[in-house]
C-alpha positions in Angstrom: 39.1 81.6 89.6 40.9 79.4 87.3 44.6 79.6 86.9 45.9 78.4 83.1 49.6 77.7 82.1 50.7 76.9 78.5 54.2 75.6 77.5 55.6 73.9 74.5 55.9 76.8 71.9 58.8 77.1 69.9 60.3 77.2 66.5 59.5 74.2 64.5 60.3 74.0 60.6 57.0 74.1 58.3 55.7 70.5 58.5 57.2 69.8 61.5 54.9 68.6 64.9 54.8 71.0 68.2 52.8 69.9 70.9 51.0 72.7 73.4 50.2 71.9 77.1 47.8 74.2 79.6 48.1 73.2 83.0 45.1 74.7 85.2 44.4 75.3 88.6 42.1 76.9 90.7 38.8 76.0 90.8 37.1 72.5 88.7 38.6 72.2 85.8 36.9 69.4 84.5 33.4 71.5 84.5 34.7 73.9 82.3 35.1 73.7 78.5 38.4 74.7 77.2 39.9 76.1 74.0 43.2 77.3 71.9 43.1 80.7 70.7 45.8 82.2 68.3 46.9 85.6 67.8 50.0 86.6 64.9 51.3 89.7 65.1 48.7 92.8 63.4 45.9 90.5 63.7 43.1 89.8 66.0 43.1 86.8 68.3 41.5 83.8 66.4 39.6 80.3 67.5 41.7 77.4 66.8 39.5 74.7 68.9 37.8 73.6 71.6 36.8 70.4 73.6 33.7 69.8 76.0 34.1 69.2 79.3 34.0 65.6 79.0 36.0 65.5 76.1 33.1 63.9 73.9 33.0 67.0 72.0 35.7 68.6 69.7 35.9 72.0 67.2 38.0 72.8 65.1 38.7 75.9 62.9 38.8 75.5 59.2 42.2 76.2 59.3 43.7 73.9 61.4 40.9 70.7 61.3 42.9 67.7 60.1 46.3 69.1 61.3 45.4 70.1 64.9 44.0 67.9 67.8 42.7 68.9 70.8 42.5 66.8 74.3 42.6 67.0 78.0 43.1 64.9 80.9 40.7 65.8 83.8 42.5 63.9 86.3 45.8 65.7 85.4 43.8 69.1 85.1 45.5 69.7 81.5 44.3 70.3 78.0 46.6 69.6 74.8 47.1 70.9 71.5 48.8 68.8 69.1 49.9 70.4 66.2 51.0 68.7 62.7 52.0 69.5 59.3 52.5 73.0 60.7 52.6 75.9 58.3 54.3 79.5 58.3 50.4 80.9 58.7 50.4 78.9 62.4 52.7 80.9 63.6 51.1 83.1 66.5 50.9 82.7 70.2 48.9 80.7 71.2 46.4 81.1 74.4 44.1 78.3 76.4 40.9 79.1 78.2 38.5 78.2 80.0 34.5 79.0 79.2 31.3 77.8 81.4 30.1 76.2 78.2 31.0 74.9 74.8 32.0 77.7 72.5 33.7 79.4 69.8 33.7 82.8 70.7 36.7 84.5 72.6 33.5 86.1 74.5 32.6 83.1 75.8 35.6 82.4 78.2 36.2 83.5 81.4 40.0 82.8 81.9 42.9 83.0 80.0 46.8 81.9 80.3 49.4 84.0 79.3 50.1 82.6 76.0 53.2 80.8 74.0 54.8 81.6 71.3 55.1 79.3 68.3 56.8 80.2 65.1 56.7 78.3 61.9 60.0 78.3 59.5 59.6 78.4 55.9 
């Protein structure tokens, strides 16, 4: 089992910076891949980006790529999500997880935190 935490949503102004934090526990985090999904309100949850387990390897969704930056820390057991030039169309909550491999696909993780919620301000 692998326990995942976000924190750092909140209301930012468009073009403003937020920056998310997962904080996982459990079993090895640093042999799992990890991703940032989204989900706004009527819509189906969405891949925003994902990083290997070594952190050699990065995603990004169209959307975000350029304005988005994905890390992690294996020593802390955390994964990041920095977020710039944000835009009224980020706004969603936003969930880490954790998947055996490298993917793109909500199918392809295991475990999930319970989300947090950042909204955009035009």
């Amino acid at each position: 089992q692998v326990q995942l935490v976000e924190s750092g949503g909140g209301l930012v102004q468009a073009g403003g910076s937020l920056r998310l934090s997962c904080a996982a526990s459990g079993r090895t985090f640093s042999s799992y891949a990890m991703g940032w999904f989204r989900q706004a309100p009527g819509k189906e949850r969405e891949f925003v980006a994902t990083i290997s387990w070594t952190g050699g390897r990065t995603y990004y969704a169209a959307s975000v790529k350029g304005r988005f930056t994905i890390s992690r820390d294996n020593a802390k057991n955390t994964v990041s999500l920095q977020m710039n030039s944000l835009k009224s169309e980020d706004t969603a909550v936003y969930y880490c997880a954790a998947a055996p491999r490298f993917s793109v696909s909500n199918l392809g993780y295991d475990y999930w935190g319970q989300g947090t919620q950042v909204t955009v301000s035009s």
